[in-house]
N, C-alpha and C positions, 0 to 999 in steps of 0.2 A: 417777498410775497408772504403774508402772512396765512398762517393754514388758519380754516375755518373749523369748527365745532362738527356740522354736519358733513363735510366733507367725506368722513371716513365711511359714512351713513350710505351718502348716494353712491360712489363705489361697488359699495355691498352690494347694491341693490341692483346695476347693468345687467343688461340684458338675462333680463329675467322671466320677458315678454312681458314688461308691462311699462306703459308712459311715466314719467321723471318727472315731477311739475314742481317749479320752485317758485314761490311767489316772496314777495316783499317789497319794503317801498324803492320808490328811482332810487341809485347810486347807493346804496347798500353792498353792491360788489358781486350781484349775481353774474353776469354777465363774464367777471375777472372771474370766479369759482369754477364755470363752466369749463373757459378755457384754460384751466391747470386742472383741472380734470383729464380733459382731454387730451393735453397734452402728453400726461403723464400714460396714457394706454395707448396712444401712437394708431388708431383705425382713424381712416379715411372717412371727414364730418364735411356735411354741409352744412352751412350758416342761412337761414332766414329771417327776415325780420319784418315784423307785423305793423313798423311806417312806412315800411315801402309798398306803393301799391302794386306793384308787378308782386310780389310775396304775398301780399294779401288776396288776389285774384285766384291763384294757385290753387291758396289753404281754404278755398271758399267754397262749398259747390263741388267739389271735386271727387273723381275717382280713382280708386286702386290703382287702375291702369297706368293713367295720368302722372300720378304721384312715382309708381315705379320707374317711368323711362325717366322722371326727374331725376330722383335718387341716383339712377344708375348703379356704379357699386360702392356707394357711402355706404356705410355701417351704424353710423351715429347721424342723426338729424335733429338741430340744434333749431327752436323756435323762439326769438327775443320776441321781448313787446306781446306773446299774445293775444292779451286785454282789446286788440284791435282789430280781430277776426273774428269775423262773424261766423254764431256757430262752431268755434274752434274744437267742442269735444267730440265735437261728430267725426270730424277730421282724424283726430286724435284717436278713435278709437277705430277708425279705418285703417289706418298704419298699422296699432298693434294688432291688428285681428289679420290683418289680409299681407300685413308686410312684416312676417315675424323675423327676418335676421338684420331688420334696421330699429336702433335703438334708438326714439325719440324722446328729446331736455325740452320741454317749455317752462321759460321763464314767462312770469306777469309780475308788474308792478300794481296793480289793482285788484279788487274782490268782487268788483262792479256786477256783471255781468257774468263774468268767469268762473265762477265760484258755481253758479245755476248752469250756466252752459258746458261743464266739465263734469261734474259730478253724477247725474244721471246718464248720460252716455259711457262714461269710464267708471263704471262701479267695477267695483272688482278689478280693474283693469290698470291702476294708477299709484306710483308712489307718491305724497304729497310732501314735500318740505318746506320751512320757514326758515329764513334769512332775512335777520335784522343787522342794524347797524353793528361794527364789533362791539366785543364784551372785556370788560375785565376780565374774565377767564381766560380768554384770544390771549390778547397782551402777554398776560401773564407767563401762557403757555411760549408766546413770542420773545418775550426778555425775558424776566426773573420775578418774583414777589417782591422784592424790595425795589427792584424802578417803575413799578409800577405806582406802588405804594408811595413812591414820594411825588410821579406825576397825578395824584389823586385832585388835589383844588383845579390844577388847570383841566381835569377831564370833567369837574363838575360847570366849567365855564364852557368849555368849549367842544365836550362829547366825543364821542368814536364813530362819527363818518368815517370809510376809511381815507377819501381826500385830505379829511380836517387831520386825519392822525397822521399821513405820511407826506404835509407840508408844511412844517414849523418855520412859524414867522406869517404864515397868510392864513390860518383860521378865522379872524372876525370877516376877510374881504373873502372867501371862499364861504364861509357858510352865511352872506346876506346874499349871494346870489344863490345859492343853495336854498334856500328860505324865502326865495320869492318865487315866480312863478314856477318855477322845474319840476319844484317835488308837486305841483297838485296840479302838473298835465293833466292829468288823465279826469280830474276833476273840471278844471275849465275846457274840457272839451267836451263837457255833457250841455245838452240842451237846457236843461234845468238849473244850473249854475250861468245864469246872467247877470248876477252882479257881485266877480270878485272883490270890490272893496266892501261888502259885507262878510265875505269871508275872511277877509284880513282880521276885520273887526272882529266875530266869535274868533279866531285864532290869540287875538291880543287877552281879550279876554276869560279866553281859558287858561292861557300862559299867566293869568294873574293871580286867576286862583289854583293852583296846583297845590294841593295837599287839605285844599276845603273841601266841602260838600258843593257839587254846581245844582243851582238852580234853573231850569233852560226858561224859567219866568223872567228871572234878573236877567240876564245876560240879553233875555227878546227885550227889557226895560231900555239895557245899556246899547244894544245896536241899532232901536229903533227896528225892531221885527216883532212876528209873533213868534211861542214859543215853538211851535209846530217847524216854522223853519229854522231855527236854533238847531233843534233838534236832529231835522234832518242834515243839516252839515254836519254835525258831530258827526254822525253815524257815517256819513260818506266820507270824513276824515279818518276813522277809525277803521274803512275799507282802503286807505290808501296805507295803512302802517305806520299814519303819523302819528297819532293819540291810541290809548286803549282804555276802560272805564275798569274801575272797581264798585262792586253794588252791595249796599249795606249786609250786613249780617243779621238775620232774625231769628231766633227760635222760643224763645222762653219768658224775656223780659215787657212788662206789658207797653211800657214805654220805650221801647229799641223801634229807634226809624226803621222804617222797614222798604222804602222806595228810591231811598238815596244814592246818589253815587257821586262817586269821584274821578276826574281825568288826569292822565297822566301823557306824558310826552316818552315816547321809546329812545327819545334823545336830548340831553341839557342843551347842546349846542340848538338845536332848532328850537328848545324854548326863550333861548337867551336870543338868539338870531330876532325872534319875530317881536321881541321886545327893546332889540339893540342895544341890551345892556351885556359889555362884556369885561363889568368890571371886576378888579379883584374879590377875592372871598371877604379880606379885612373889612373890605368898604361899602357891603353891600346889608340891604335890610332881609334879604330874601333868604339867607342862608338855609334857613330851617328848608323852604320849600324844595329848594335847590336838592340838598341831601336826601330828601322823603324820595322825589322824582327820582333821582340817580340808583337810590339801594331797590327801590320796589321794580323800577324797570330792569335793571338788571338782574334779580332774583326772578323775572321773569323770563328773560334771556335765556338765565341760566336754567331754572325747569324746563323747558322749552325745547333748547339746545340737548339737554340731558335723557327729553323723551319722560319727563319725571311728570305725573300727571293729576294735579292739584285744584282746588277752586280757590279763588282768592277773593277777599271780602275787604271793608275795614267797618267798624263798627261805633254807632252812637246813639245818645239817647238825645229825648225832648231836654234836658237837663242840660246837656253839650260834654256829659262824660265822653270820652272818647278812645279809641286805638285805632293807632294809625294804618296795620299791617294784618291782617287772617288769611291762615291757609287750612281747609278743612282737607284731608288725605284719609279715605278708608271710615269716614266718623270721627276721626280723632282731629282736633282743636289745635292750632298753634299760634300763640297771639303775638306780634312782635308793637316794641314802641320804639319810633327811630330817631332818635336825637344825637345832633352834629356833636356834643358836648357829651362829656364824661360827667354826668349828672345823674344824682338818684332818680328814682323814678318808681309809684306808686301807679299800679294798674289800681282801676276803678275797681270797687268793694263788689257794687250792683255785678258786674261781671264776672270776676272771680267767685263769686258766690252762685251765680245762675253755670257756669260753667265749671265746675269745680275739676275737672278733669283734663284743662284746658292744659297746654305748657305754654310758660313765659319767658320770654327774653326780651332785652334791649339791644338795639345794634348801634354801636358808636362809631364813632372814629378811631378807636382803635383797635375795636371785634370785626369789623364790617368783613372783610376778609373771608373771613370764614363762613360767612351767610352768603355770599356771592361765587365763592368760586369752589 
């Protein structure tokens, strides 16, 4: 069982009088977190869960009363899935107000809908947590820095699912069905997503360009859409946990893009998965992208995880100077360039110059370590 980052977080935080809410994408291992949780404080939980309809009917519409003779004398009331009930923060905030010695987990794999119908009902009233796929930190904290450190190429092939991590030898046949319909339930079950094989497509072709600028004109050119829907999958992708954007840096320079962004995958394996390449590091052309994806997701992770609370940028001109990596903390600048190779490296003049205050690093393959964990 590998212990989780935030674990020690939600803990703290029981019965506190206030709802638990863990969101992040399918099979991340919410659901495993809860129950070793749970485990571990030994009070009497019920389990619900928001595909089943008898669960769903309950959590719907319902009152105090109702809810209490359910309860009975559980102490912890554990909600999967519920991205799938309607009005769930209403619910949610009936529990904690009118049922204060039962302490309610919901989990969502979605931002859909959830994110609106949780937030003004539970203001005040809610802890929020994120759970992504594991971390090289996890790991690390799980084994040691140095077996981590030499499973490094196979976890930029094949990522930190924790399925993919605690089945060696069926990573590629575990994450194409992983990478096919599962993780984007919650997406093909919306009215408005009627034609998965264009979402394959923007999926292929965001997994192409990772470490570029996306254009949501190109990619409407490449899937035969307009950009408008482009767009909108991205975003409903980036509500499911699969992808996140980085958005150009501006302040100074008269020629710095200013509308730009960049997609990222929160996991190597799901970019390789939807590209079905899961070849060696030696053999492949992608490297650089591969390495950009892995250190930014993870340095994301890890802020995240940490509670550490930063903007992240990357930065370029009409010219195509570039850096890969910004994090602005308090005003103050940090510019990172990430390259797989032990190679010098010249930050642009144009930015060093309009930033002078800025600090600089490169993260290699042999620093990375220390920027991630």
């Amino acid at each position: 069982m590998i212990t989780r980052t935030i674990e020690k977080k939600i803990k703290e935080r029981l019965f506190k009088h206030k709802a638990i809410i863990i969101f992040g994408a399918r099979q991340v291992g919410k659901t495993t977190l809860v129950n070793k949780i749970i485990n571990e404080i030994g009070e009497k939980t019920m389990w619900l869960n928001g595909d089943e309809a008898d669960a769903r009917e309950l959590l719907t519409d319902t009152t105090s009363g109702r809810l209490k003779a359910y309860f009975g004398n559980s102490k912890i009331v554990v909600i999967d899935e519920v991205q799938r009930i309607n009005n769930i923060g209403l619910t949610l905030k009936l529990i904690t107000d009118q049922i204060k010695d039962v302490q309610v987990i919901a989990t969502g794999s979605s931002a859909f809908e959830l994110a609106n119908s949780i937030n003004e009902p539970l203001t005040g009233r809610k802890f929020e947590f994120y759970l992504y796929p594991l971390s090289f930190s996890e790991m690390v904290n799980e084994q040691n820095l140095l077996f981590e450190k030499r499973l490094l190429e196979h976890r930029l092939i094949y990522g930190y699912y924790p399925e993919i991590v605690t089945n060696q030898g069926r990573e590629a046949e575990l994450l194409k069905l992983l990478a096919g319909s599962y993780l984007y339930k919650d997406l093909l079950m919306l009215e408005g997503i009627k034609k998965p094989v264009l979402l394959e497509k923007i999926l292929k072709a965001l997994a192409l360009q990772v470490g570029s600028e996306v254009s949501f004109n190109e990619i409407g050119n490449l899937v035969h859409a307009n950009s408008e829907t482009v767009e909108k999958y991205v975003g409903l992708l980036e509500k499911v946990y699969v992808i996140f954007q980085l958005n150009a840096y501006s302040r100074n320079v008269r020629n710095e893009i200013r509308k730009g962004k960049k997609i990222y995958f929160y996991d190597n394996g799901i970019r390789n998965a939807i590209l079905s390449n899961f070849n060696l590091i030696n053999s492949r052309t992608d490297v650089g992208a591969l390495w950009e994806n892995y250190i930014i997701s993870e340095r994301i992770k890890f802020m995240n995880n940490n509670n550490e609370f930063v903007t992240t940028y990357f930065w370029r001109t009409t010219q195509q100077q570039e850096i890969d990596y910004i994090e602005e903390r308090k005003g103050n600048l940090s510019a990172y360039e990430i390259k797989w190779k032990k190679n010098k490296v010249h930050f642009p003049v144009t930015f060093t110059k309009a930033y002078p205050d800025c600090d600089y690093k490169v993260i290699n393959s042999d620093n990375f370590f220390k920027f991630i964990l």
